[in-house]
C-alpha positions, 0 to 999 in steps of 0.5 A, a space after each residue: 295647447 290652443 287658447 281656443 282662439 284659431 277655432 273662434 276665428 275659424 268659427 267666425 269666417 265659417 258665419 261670415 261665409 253663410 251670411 254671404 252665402 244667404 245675402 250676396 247683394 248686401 254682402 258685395 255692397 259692403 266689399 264695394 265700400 271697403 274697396 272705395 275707402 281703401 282706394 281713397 286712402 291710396 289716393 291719398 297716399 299717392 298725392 302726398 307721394 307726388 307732391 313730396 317728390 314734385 318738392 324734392 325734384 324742384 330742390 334738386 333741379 334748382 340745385 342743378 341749375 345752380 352747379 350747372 351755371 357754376 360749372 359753365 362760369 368756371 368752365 368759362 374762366 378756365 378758358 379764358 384764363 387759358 386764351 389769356 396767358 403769355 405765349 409760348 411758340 405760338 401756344 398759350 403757355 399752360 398748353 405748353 406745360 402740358 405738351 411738356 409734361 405730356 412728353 416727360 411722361 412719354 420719355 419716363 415709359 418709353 425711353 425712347 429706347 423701344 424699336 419700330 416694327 419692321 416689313 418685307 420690302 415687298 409691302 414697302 413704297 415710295 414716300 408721298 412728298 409731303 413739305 417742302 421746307 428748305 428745298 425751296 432751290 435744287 442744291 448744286 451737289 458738288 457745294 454739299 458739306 455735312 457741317 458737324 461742331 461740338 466733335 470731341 477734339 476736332 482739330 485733330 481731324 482733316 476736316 477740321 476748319 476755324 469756321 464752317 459758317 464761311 462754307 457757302 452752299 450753291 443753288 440753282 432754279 429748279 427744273 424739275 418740281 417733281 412730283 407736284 409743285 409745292 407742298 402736297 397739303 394742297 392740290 397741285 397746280 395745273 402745270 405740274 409735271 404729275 409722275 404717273 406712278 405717284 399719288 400727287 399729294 392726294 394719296 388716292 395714286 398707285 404708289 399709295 396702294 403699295 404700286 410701283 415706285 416713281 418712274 421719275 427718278 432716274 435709275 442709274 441715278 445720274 448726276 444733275 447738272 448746274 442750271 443758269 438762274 434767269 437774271 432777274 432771280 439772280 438779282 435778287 438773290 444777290 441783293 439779298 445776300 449783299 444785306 446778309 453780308 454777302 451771304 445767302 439770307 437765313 431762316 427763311 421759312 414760315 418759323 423763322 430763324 433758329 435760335 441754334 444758328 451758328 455764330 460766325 466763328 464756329 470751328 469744327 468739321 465740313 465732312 464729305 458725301 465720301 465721309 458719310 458713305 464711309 460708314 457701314 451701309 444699312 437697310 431699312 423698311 419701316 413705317 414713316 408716320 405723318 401727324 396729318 394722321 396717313 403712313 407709308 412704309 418705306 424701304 430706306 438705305 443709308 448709315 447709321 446715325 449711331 455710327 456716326 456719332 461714334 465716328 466723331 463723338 461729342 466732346 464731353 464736359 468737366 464732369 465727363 458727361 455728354 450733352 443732351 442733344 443734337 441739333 440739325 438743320 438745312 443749309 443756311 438753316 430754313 429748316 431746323 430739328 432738335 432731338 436728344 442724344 439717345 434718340 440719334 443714338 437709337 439703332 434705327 435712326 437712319 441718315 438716309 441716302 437712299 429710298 426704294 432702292 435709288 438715291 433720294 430725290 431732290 423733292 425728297 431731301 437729297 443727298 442726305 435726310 434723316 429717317 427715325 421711325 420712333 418721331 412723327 415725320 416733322 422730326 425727320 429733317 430733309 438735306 441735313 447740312 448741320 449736326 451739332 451737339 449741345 447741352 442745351 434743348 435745341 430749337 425746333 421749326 414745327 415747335 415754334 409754330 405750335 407743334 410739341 418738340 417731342 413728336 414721339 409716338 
């Protein structure tokens, strides 16, 4: 039941109806005034509005401020304590440590057991030059030995002599420069003999649109011949190895000498081109990766590395385990690689004599380079000469000036 109130209500608005319906002027007056009395007030509710939030903003950019500075001084000190700290291979160490932990997470998802994706031959190309550490001067190819040590049981090879370090490589001054005259990091000056077919170091040729291969190498691969060296090259060459105890200079190169060079003494074994090719013959086209940040594919022919190691396997510990590593360098050791024992192991880390289906080139590591598809291309040693097992983690060229000794990609 109704108290009466809805119609007492309804009554009311009926009577205010009829008032303004008789007197609409003075009925707008009081809208008008009622209107301006709740306008003041949102006025008033506004300004309060603004000015606690012109109070809380202050609070906060004051705040902001404070974190900013803050941030930027701690940003400031972590920098500095970084430029600051001991070196390490040219880096700051706590750079260092993080290009380590950076490989060990590398190694824990990948295991370096994962292969490169393999092409037809026909999406395949010659190899732009690309450094030239090492090759500074033409090897005389008949002085070539593969110097192998740490092989289990190495005297009971032919091979096998007291000391390899007393083998002497044989140099002679370069007639051909190749493609370009120095290292393709650069333009190259203006009497270099350019191959037509090549790119000339600036990857814009042919051959790096997937064109023919270098018409400078010779087809049938012909032996190069001994070259004279000018006297004055030859004297100095000759005072250099008179301070070296005779012997040609080493580590020549940016890096310096390696730490891993061998001791005087050293026994184990100088293998023949003849050795090597002993091995199953193998094919490859694969993908080589520069860190500069181009790739090429490339069509390889060589050995196995892997069969390599079978053939003379390191020579195991007490304990019956293997070493870690492997190390590799030129002759006289200008240029130097360390790898683990898996990843010369992997099924497609090739000792490469051949590329686009002709021996190597001189500019491009002759007679033997190392192709590994799972390492950036400063990890694929050119004119290998030493191989070498250790337990400890070897010394590396681009390591030593910077570059992460893991190189995985």
């Amino acid at each position: 039941m109704s108290d009466g109130r809805e119609e007492r209500k309804e009554q009311e608005e009926r009577r205010k109806w009829e008032e303004e319906r008789k007197d609409p002027d003075r009925h707008q007056g009081d809208r008008d005034r009622d209107w301006e009395r709740e306008g003041e007030r949102e006025r008033r509710d506004s300004l309060a509005a603004n000015a606690a939030v012109r109070a809380e903003s202050g609070r906060r950019t004051r705040r902001s401020f404070l974190v900013a500075a803050a941030a930027a001084a701690g940003g400031y000190g972590f920098y500095r304590w970084i430029d600051r700290s001991p070196g390490d291979q040219l880096i700051p160490r706590p750079l260092r440590k993080m290009l380590n932990f950076n490989a060990k997470v590398a190694r824990g998802v990948f295991d370096e057991r994962g292969l490169a994706p393999t092409y037809p031959v026909s999406k395949s190309m010659e190899l732009r030059t690309n450094g030239n550490y090492g090759l500074k001067m033409d090897l005389v190819p008949e002085s070539y030995r593969l110097q192998m040590v740490g092989v289990e049981n190495a005297n009971r090879y032919p091979q096998y002599v007291d000391d390899v370090t007393e083998w002497e490589y044989k140099y002679a001054e370069k007639r051909d420069a190749g493609p370009v005259l120095h290292d393709t990091k650069v333009a190259p000056k203006d009497e270099a003999r350019v191959d037509p077919n090549s790119d000339a170091g600036a990857g814009e040729g042919p051959m790096m649109q997937g064109g023919p291969a270098s018409t400078m190498v010779a087809g049938g691969g012909e032996k190069k011949l001994e070259t004279k060296m000018s006297p004055a090259f030859e004297t100095a060459f000759a005072e250099l190895k008179m301070a070296q105890g005779k012997k040609r200079p080493r580590g020549q190169e940016d890096a310096g000498m390696s730490d891993n060079t061998l001791d005087p003494g050293t026994p184990g074994l100088l293998l023949t081109m003849e050795d090597v090719m002993s091995l199953p013959h193998q094919e490859l086209v694969t993908e080589f990766k520069c860190i500069e940040g181009w790739s090429q594919v490339v069509h390889w022919g060589g050995y196995r590395l892997a069969d390599l190691i079978a053939k003379y396997p390191p020579e195991r510990k007490p304990d019956g385990s293997v070493p870690e590593y492997v190390y590799m360098e030129t002759p006289d050791g200008d240029y130097y690689c360390g790898f683990s024992l898996r990843a010369c192991k992997h099924p497609q880390s090739l000792l490469a004599t051949k590329m686009a289906g002709r021996p190597l080139t001189p500019w491009h590591g002759a007679p033997i380079r190392l192709h590994i598809p799972i390492k950036y291309g400063y990890k694929q040693i050119k004119r290998i000469a030493l191989i070498a097992y250790t337990d400890m983690q070897p010394d590396d060229y681009w390591t030593k000036l910077g570059y992460d000794w893991y190189a995985g990609l």
